[in-house]
N, C-alpha and C positions, 0 to 999 in steps of 0.2 A: 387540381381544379384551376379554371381558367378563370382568375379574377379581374381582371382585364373586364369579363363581361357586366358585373356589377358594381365596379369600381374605376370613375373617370381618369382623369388624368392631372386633373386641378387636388383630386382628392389621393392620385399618391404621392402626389410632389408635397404636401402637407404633411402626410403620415411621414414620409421620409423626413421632410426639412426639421420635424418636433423632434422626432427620434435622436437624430443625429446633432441637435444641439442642446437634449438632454444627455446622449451618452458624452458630448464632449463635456459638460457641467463635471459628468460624475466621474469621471478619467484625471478631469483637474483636481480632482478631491482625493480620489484614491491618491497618487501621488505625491498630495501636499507636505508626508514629512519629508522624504527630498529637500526642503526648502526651511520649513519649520522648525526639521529636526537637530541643525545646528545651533536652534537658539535653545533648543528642550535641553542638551548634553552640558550645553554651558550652566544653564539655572539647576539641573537636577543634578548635576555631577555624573552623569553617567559615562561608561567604560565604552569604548570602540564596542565590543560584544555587545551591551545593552542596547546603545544605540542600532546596530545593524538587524540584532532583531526586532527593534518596535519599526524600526522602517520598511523590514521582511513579513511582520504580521498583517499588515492589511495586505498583501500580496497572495498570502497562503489563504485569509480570509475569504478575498476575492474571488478566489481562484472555485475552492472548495463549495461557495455560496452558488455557482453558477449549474449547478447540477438542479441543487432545488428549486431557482428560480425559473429555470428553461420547463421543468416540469408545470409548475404553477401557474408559468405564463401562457402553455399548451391549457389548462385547465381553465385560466380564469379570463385571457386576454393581456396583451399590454398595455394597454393604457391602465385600468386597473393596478396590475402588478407595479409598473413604472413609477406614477405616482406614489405608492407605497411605499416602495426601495427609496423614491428619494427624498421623502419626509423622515422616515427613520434611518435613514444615511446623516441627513439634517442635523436632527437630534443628538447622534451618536457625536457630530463634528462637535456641534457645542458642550456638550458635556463634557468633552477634553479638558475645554475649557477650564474646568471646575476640581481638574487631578490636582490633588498635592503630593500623591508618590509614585514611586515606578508602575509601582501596581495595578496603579487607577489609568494610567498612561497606554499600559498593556491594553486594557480593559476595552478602553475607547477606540484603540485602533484595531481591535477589534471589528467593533461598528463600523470605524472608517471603510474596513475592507470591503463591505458590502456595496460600497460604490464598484468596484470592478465586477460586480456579478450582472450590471447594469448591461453588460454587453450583448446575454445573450438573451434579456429580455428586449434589447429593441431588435437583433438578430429574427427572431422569433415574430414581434408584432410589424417588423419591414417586409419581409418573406411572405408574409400571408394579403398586401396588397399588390404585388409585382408579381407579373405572368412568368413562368417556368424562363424565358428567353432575355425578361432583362433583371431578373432577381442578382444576378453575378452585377451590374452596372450598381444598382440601389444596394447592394450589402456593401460595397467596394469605397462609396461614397457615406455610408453611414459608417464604416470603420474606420475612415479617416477622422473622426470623433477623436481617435487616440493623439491626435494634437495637443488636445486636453493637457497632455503635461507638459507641452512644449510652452502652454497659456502658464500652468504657473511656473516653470523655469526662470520665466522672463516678467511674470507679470507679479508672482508673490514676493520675491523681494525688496520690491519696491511698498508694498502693504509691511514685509516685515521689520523694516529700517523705521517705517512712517510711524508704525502703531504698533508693533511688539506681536508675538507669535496669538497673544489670548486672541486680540481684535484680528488679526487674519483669518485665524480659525472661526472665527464670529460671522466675518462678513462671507468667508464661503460657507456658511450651514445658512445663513439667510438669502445669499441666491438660490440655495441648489433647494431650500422651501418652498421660495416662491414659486419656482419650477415645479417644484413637485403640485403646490395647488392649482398652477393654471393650467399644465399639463392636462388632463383629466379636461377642464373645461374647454380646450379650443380640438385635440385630439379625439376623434371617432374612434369607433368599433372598428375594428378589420371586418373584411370580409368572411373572417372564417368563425364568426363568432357563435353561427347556428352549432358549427360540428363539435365545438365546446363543452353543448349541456351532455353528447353522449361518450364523451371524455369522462366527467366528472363520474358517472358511474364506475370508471375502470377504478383499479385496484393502483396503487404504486407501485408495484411489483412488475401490473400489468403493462405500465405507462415504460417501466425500464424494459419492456421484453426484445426491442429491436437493440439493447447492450449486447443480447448475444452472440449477435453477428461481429467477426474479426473485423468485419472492415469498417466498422465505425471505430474500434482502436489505433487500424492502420492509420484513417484519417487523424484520432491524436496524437499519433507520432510525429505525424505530418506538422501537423500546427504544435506538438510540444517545441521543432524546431524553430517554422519559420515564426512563433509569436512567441515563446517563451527562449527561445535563445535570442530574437532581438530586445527581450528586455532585459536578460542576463547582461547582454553586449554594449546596452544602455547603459548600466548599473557599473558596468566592468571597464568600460574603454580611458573615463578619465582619468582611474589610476594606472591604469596600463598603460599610458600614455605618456604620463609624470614618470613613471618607472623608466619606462625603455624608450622613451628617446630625450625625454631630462625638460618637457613642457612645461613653464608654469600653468597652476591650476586654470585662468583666465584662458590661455589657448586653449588647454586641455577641454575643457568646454567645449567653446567654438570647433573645434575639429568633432565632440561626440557630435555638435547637434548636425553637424553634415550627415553623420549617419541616422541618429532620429528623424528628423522630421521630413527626409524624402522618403524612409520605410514608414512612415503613417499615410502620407500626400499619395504617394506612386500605387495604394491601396486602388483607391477610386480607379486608376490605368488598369490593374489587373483584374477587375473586378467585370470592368467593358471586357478584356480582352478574353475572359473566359467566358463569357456571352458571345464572343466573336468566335473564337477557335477552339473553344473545347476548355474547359476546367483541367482536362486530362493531360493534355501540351503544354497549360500553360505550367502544370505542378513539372511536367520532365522538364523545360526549362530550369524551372527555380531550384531543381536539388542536382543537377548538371553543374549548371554556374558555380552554386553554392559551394559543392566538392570542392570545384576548382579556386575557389578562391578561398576557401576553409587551408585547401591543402598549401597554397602558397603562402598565407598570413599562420603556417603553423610551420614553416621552416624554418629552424634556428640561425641565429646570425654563425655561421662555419667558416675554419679557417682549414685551407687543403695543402697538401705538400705533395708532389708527384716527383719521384726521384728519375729526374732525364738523362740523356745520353751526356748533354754539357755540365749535369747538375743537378741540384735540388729544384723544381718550380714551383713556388708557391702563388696563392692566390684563395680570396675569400668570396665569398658569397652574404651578402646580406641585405634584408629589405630597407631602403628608407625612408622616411618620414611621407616625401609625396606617392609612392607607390604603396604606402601600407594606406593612405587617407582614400585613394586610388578605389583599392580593392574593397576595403570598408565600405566606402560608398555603395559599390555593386552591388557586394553582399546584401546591404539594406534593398538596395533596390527591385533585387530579386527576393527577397523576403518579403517586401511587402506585396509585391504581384503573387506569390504562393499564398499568402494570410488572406485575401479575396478567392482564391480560388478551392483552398480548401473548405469553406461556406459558402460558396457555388456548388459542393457536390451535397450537401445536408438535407434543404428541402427539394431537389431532384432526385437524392434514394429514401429521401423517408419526409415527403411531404404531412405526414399527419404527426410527426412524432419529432421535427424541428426544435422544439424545447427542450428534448429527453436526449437526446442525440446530440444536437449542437452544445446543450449543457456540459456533459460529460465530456467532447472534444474542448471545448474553453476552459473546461476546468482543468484538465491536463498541461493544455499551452501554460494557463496561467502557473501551474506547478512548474512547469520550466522556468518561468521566473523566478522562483523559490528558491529552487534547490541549486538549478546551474552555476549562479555567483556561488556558494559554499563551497561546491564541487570544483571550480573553477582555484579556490585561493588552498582547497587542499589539492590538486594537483601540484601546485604551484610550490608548495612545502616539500612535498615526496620528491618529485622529479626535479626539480629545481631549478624548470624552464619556463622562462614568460610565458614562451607560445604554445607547451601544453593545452591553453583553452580551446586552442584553436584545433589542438590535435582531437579534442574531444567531439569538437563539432562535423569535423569531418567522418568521425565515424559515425556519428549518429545522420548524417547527413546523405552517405553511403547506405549507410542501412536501409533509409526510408526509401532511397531511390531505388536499391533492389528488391526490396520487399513490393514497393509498388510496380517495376518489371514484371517482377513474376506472377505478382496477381491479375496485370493487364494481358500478361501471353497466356495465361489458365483461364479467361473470357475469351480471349479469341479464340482460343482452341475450341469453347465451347463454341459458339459462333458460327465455326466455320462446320463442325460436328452439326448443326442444326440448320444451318443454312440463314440463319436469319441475326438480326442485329441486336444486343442486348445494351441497356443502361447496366443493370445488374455486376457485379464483379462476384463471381462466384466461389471465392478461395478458400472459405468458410463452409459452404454447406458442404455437411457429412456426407461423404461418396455411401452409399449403399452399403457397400461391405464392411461399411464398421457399425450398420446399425443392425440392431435384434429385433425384428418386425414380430417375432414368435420366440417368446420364451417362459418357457413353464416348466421350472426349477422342481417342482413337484408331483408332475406326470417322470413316473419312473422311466418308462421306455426313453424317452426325449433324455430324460437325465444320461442314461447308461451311455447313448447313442453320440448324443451330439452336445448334451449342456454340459457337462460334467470338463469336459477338453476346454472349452470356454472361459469354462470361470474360472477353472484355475489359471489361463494365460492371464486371464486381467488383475488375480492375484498377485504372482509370482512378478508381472510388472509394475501393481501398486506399492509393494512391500519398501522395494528400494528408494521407489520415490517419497514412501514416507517417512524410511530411516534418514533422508537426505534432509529433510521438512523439519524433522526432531533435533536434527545436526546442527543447523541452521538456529532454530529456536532457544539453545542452549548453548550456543557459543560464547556468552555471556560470563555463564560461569566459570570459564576458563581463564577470559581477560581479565577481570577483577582482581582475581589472584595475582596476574604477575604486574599488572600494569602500575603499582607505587614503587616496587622494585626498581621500575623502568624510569622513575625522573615524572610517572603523570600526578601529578599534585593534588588529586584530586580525597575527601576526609573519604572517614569510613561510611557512614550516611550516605554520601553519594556513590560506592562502590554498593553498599548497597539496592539503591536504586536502579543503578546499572542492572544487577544481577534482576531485578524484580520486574522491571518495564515490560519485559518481550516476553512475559506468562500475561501480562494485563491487557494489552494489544492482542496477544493472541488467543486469550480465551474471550475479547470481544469481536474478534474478528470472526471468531468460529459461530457466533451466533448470527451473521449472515452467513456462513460458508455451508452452515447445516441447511441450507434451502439448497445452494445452489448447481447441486446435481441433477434432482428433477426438473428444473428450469432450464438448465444452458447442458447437459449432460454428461455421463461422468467420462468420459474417454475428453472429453475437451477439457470439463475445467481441470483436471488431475494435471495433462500438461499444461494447460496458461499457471495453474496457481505453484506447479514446482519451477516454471522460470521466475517465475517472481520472485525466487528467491538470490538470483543473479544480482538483484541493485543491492540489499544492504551487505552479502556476500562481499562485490566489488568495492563497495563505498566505504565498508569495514577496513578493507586492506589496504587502502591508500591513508586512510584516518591514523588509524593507529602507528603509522610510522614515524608520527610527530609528537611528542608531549605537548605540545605545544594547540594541538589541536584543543579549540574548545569544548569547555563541558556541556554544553547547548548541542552542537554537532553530536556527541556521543550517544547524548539521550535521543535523540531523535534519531540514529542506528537503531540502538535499543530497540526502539518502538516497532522500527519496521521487520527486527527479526521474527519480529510476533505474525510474520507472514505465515512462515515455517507452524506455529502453534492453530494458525486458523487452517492448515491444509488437514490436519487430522480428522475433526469433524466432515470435511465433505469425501474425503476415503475411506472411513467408514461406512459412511451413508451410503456409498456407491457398490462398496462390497458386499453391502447388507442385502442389495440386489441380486446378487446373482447365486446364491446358494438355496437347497430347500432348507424347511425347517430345522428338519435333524442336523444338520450340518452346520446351520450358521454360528454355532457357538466357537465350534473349531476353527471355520475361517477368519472370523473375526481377531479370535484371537491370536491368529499367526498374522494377520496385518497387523493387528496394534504390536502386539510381541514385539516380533521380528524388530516391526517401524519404531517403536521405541528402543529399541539398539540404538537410532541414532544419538541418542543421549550417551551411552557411553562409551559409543565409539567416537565421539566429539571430545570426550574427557578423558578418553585412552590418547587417539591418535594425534591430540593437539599437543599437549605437551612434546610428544615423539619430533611433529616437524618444526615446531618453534625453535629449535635448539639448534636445525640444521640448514646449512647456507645449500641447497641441492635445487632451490628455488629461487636462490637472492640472483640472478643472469636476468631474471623475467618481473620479479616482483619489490625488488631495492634494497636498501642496506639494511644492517641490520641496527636493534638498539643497545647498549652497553646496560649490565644490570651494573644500578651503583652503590649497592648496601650491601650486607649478611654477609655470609661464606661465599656466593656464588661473585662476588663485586668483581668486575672487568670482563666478566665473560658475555657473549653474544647472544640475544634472542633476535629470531628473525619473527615477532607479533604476527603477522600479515599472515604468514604460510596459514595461521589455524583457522581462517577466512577463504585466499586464496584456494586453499587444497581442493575445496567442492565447488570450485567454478565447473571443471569440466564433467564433473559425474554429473552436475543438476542438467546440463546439455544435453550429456546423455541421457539421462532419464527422463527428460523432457520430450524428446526426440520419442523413446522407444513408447510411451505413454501414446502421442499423437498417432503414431502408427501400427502400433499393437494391440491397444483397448480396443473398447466397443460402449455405442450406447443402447439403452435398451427405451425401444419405444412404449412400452408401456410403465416404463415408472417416470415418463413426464407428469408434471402435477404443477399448480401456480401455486402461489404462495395463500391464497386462501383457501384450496385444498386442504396444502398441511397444516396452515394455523388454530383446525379444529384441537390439536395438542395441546393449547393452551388450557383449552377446557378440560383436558382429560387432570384428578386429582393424580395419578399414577406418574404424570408426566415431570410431577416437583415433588412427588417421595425418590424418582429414580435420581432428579437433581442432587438431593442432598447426600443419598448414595453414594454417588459417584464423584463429589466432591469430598466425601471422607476416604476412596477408593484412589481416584487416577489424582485429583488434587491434591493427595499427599504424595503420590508417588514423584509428581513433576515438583510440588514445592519444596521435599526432602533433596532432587535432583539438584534444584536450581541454589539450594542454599549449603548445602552440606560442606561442599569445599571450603567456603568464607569460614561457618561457623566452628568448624573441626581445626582451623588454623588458629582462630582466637582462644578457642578452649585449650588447645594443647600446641602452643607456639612452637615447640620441639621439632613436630614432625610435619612434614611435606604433604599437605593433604593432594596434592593433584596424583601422586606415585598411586593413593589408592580409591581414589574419588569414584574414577568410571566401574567397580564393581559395584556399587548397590545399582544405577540405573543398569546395570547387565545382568545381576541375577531378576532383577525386577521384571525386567523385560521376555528374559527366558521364561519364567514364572507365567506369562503371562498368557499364553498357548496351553499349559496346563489346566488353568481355573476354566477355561473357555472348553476344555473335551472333560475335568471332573464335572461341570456345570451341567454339561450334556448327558452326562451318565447317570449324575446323583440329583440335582436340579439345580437351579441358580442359588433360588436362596436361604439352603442349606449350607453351601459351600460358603455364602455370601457372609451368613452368621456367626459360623466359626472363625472365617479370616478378622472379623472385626475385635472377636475375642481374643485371636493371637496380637492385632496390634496392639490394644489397650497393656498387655503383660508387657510388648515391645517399649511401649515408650517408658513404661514403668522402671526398665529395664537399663533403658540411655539414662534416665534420671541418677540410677544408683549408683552409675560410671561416671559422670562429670565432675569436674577440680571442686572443688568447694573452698569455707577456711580452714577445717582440718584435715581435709584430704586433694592430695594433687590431682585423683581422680586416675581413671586407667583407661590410654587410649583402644586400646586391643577390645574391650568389656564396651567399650563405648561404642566402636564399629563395630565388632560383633552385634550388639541389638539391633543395627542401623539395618544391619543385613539383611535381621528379622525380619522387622520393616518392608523392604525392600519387595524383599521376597511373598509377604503377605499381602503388597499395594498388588502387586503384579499378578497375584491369583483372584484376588477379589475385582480388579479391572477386568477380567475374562467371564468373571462369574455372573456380575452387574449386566456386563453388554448382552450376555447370555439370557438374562431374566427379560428385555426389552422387549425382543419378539415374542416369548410366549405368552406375556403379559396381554399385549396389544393383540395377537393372533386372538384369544382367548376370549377378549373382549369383543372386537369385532364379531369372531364366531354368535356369540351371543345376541348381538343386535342385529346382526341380518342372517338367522337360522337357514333361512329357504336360500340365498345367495350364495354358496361357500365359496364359487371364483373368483365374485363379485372380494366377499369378505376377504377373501385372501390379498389380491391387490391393495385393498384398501389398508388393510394390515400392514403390507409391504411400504406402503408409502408411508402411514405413520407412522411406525417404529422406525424408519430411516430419518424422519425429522426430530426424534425422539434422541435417537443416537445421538446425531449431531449436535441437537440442544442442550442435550446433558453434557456433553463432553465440552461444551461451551461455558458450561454452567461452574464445570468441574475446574477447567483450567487457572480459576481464579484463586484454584490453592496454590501455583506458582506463585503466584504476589505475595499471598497475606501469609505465605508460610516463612520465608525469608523476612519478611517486615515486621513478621509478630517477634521475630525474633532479637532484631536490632530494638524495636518498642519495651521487648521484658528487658534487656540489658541497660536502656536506658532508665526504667523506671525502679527496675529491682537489682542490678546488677548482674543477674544472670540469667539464662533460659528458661530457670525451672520453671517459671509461672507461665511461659508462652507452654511447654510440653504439659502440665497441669491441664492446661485450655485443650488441648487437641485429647487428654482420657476423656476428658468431660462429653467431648463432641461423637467422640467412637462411642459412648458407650449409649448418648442418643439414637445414633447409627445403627447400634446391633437391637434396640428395643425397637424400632420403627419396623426392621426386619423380619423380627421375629411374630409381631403383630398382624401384619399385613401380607407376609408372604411366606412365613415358613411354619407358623403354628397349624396345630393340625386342622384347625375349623379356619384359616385365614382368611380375610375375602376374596383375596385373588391370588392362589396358590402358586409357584412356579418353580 
């Protein structure tokens, strides 16, 4: 829309000038412990770690905040929103005030972080008074706001000498109030305030639906660099500075802020200059540059020997102090002209949806901020080169440049194919040939003919990407076990934790991932969700080479392994697509099956490469074990990380180019959330959480607990056979289910667990008996083998349930009913198995919880008969007695 027509010119130099001296308010704030935080370490006693993370959580906060704010700001306005953010930013300052422990510290900067979500609420209310030609000049100049922290660099310590950290913290929650109240009163409506009320009707779901396009991630790659590595670079340059060329702190300063404050200032230049020559030039400029000066501030100081005809020549190469300030500088300066023009393409490809889009782009740059310093100071440990940071950036610097090449030559190629000129960058939409405009699994002829070839390629290429997924997810288990051996100091509690995080992360994550098939499609997200398993994979192997790494860094691996536990839920859900009825029992359960291999082939093939240097050329030294019988000998940790960097590539790659999506099980998210309503939807929950929950909780804990119970023996030598008979097992239950029903199959397997666990109980040490390992795994196997048939059985009971029902409510429609069927038991799937994942946690924890309170497990394994033997009465009730209500 051209606002320009409704909107003078007195009235957007306003909107801009409030905008941009509220976001600078909230910028100063976000920032404040920077300044603050020296005087908090001193009074609370706090550790370097303590401190770096209360100064890291308004950062994460901020970052994370900007998704819902941009959304909200599209729905309610900024000015509205604005104001809001900055009365409870306000609040949240002062109440700092009021901590007396780390705790409360924590808490508040919390709050505080919500000042940097301010970004993309003025982003969002500036863009909607400025016409499409100078929106790049007005966002350029409203992002120069990121001054803000150069204001309290220079202006907070002078308040914190005067009047101590409480009164600092005082007086900025009582400016950024005031703001917040008068804001609102001198600040209008935007122009777009009418298109608002028919916003509010969409869905959030609906508001995120232009996330599905790559090139709004391309665009976060884009800004995770130029705004989240210049505040990594912020954050990073004084001690880098102090380190490698020997500056006191006082310079060390004065040289960062050459780099800050022309990458805030030089904004407003790029912001005109992509209004002038294209957003598109000015970004090949800034990641051109960028390389080149990433690549020269990441060569090591080298000394060289060339042996001449007269002799040896020697000669070194290293940068110094005024050519690293030199290139520093650039860098910024081309960072800041890219951070304007990456929000010069936002409201030009998605004028209505500014909030939703720029949100999710800010919120990534600002995760740059996050994560890059940690990343940064563990390179720095592994490799054990200053300028590794620098090496990081050029690759990630590289990447975006090629990544954005090749999507700009894949437009003109359209382009020139069409004759005509596009904004559009098309590298995203699905070519034709990967999508199923016709498919009906349940017309035979079509089946024999043409569907049957289909589903099984997207089969046979989901399976590996989800043993990869599983691989990934349970890697855990492996490190716990050797990492005390190795020098990591970390108690038993927090080995536990480790072991437990990445089932809690990922059976939350799967309760978004079970939508996201019919939404964004499954041939796409199958590959976007198995690359993602690249970052805590990578981030894994550089960590663990250090004891020395913190316990904060770990857990937060942890977390992210649970990428791998949320891809299961939406493979599923995607294979549930493409088979008929009869069949889906089988299929399903040779994805899960198969895909839960990857369990223990992570717990077979880990120990195998830990041990051998066949990768230490490519991936670093290795660590010395310093205890037991094995003391002096070598583990290389990293390989059991490292190993599935290249296979997630590959199967990421073959995913992109070998699936398919199918047009007719797109659905939004108010579609499938009729599941909520179904009662069947939270009896399949708890099902399935006595079923795959124990199979993945037995996984994830069994190696720890089988070491404490019987210190003797080596549990990792036999760890990976229960997740492999489980796993094989688990393609059985899915074709017995098919033949005899789900839950029959489903009843008996609950019956053999309860004998199972009864069975581990009569095996364990006691005080009159040492207990007998052999009697003890053996039941485990039971187990194992029982989760893995009853997993097949459960998935198997889904669709007939729902089929069965739907039939019933629309009698006259059965295509109708069938689709419909299809799409909720696909949300069904993924929700239970979301539901379910949560026995990784509390199965591992229930365990450390009975040892703490009783000294041993029996009372946690007591707790799980109790639970199966609710499990098989629910079952036998509802789906397998012979008058049940809903037989299956």
């Amino acid at each position: 829309m051209d606002t320009n027509a409704v909107a003078t010119r007195s009235e957007q130099n306003r909107a801009l000038g409030l905008s941009t001296l509220a976001f600078t308010l909230c910028f100063a704030v976000w920032t404040i412990f920077s300044i603050i935080g020296i005087r908090l370490k001193q009074e609370f006693g706090l550790s370097d770690t303590q401190l770096g993370l209360l100064m890291a959580t308004p950062i994460l906060t901020g970052s994370i905040s900007r998704l819902f704010l941009g959304i909200w700001t599209d729905r309610f306005g900024g000015r509205l929103v604005f104001s809001v953010l900055m009365l409870v930013t306000a609040a949240c300052v002062y109440a700092l005030t009021l901590a007396t422990s780390y705790g409360m510290l924590l808490a508040g900067a919390l709050g505080v972080g919500l000042a940097g979500g301010a970004f993309i609420v003025g982003v969002t209310y500036t863009s909607a008074w400025f016409e499409p030609g100078k929106q790049g000049t007005a966002l350029g100049i409203f992002g120069a706001g990121n001054v803000g922290a150069a204001i309290t660099n220079f202006g907070a310590p002078f308040l914190l000498v005067a009047f101590g950290w409480e009164y600092t913290a005082q007086i900025y929650a009582a400016i950024l109030a005031v703001m917040g109240i008068v804001f609102p009163m001198i600040a209008r409506e935007d122009p777009l305030a009418s298109q608002r009320a028919a916003r509010r009707s969409q869905s959030f779901v609906q508001q995120l639906s232009p996330l599905a396009d790559l090139r709004v991630w391309r665009f976060s790659l884009y800004y995770f660099f130029v705004f989240g590595a210049f505040v990594a670079l912020a954050l990073w340059l004084p001690h880098y500075l102090i380190q490698v060329y020997g500056l006191d702190i006082k310079t060390a300063g004065l040289v960062a802020a050459l780099y800050t404050i022309p990458a805030s200032l030089f904004r407003i230049l790029g912001g005109w200059m992509s209004d002038r020559y294209g957003a598109r030039r000015v970004m090949y400029w800034t990641f051109i540059a960028s390389a080149v000066c990433t690549f020269l501030l990441s060569y090591p100081p080298t000394d060289y020997q060339i042996r001449g005809i007269k002799g040896t020549i020697s000669f070194s190469l290293e940068l110094n102090l005024l050519g690293f300030i030199l290139l520093t500088f650039v860098l910024g300066f081309f960072m800041s002209l890219g951070k304007a023009a990456v929000f010069k393409h936002i409201p030009a490809y998605y004028p209505d949806s500014v909030g939703a889009v720029g949100g999710v782009v800010g919120m990534i740059g600002g995760l740059g901020g996050f994560f890059l310093p940690l990343t940064f100071g563990m390179l720095n440990d592994v490799i054990g080169i200053w300028q590794s940071s620098f090496m990081l950036l050029f690759v990630i610097a590289t990447a975006a440049l090629s990544w954005m090449h090749i999507a700009i030559r894949s437009a003109e190629r359209v382009e020139w194919s069409s004759q005509e000129e596009k904004t559009d960058l098309p590298e995203l939409s699905t070519p034709n040939a990967f999508v199923l405009e016709e498919w009906k699994p349940e017309d035979k002829t079509f089946w024999e003919t043409k569907g049957k070839a289909i589903a099984r390629r997207n089969l046979w290429i989901s399976i590996p990407n989800l043993f990869l997924a599983f691989a990934v997810w349970t890697i855990w288990s492996i490190l716990v076990v050797k990492m005390p051996s190795l020098g990591f100091s970390y108690s038993s509690n927090q080995l536990f934790w480790l072991a437990a995080l990445p089932a809690l992360s990922g059976a939350t994550l799967r309760i978004f991932y079970s939508f996201m098939v019919p939404i964004f499609g499954g041939r796409r997200w199958t590959a976007i969700s198995t690359a993602s398993l690249l970052v805590p994979c990578l981030w894994i192997g550089f960590a663990v080479q250090n004891p020395d790494t913190p316990y904060l860094i770990m857990l937060i691996l942890a977390l992210l392994c649970g990428f791998g536990g949320g891809n299961f839920a939406s493979s599923m859900a995607n294979i549930s697509f493409f088979f008929p009825q009869a069949q889906k029992g089988g299929a399903m359960g040779l994805n899960a099956g198969l895909g839960n291999l990857g369990v223990s082939g992570m717990q077979l093939l880990a120990p195998l490469v830990i041990a051998t240097s066949v990768f230490s050329p490519v991936v670093g030294d290795p660590l010395i074990i310093q205890e037991g019988a094995r003391a002096g000998e070598s583990l290389w940790l990293q390989n059991a990380a490292f190993l599935w960097v290249p296979l997630i590539i590959i199967a990421a790659v073959a995913a992109w180019f070998g699936m398919n999506d199918i047009a007719d099980a797109k659905a939004s998210f108010r579609e499938q959330a009729v599941i909520f309503r179904r009662k069947d939807n939270w009896l399949m929950c708890w099902l399935y959480l006595g079923m795959f929950g124990s199979f993945i909780g037995f996984a994830a804990g069994f190696p720890l607990l089988s070491g404490m119970q019987f210190p003797s023996v080596d549990p990792v030598k036999y760890a990976f056979l229960g997740p492999l008979v489980g796993a094989l097992a688990r393609p059985v239950g899915g074709i017995l289910a098919d033949k005899l029903g789900g839950a029959k199959v489903t009843l008996w397997t609950f019956a053999v667990m309860i004998a199972g666990v009864f069975g581990v109980i009569s095996f364990l040490p006691g005080k009159l008996t040492e207990g007998n390992f052999w009697g003890f795994f053996g039941c485990f196997l039971v187990l194992f083998i029982a989760t893995g048939i009853g997993n097949g059985s459960t998935f198997r009971m889904v669709p007939v349930i729902f089929r069965n029902l739907l039939m019933k409510e629309q009698p006259d429609r059965p295509e109708e009913a069938g689709k419909a069927a299809n799409r909720e038991s696909a949300a069904v799937l993924g929700f239970i198995s979301a539901f379910a994942a949560y026995g990784g946690f509390f199965i591992p924890k229930s365990y450390g919880t009975s040892i703490d309170l009783t000294g041993g497990v029996s009372a946690a394994l007591i707790g799980f008969v109790v639970f199966y033997a609710s499990c098989l009465v629910i079952t036998w009730w509802y789906y397998a007695r012979k008058n049940a209500p809903t037989p299956c």
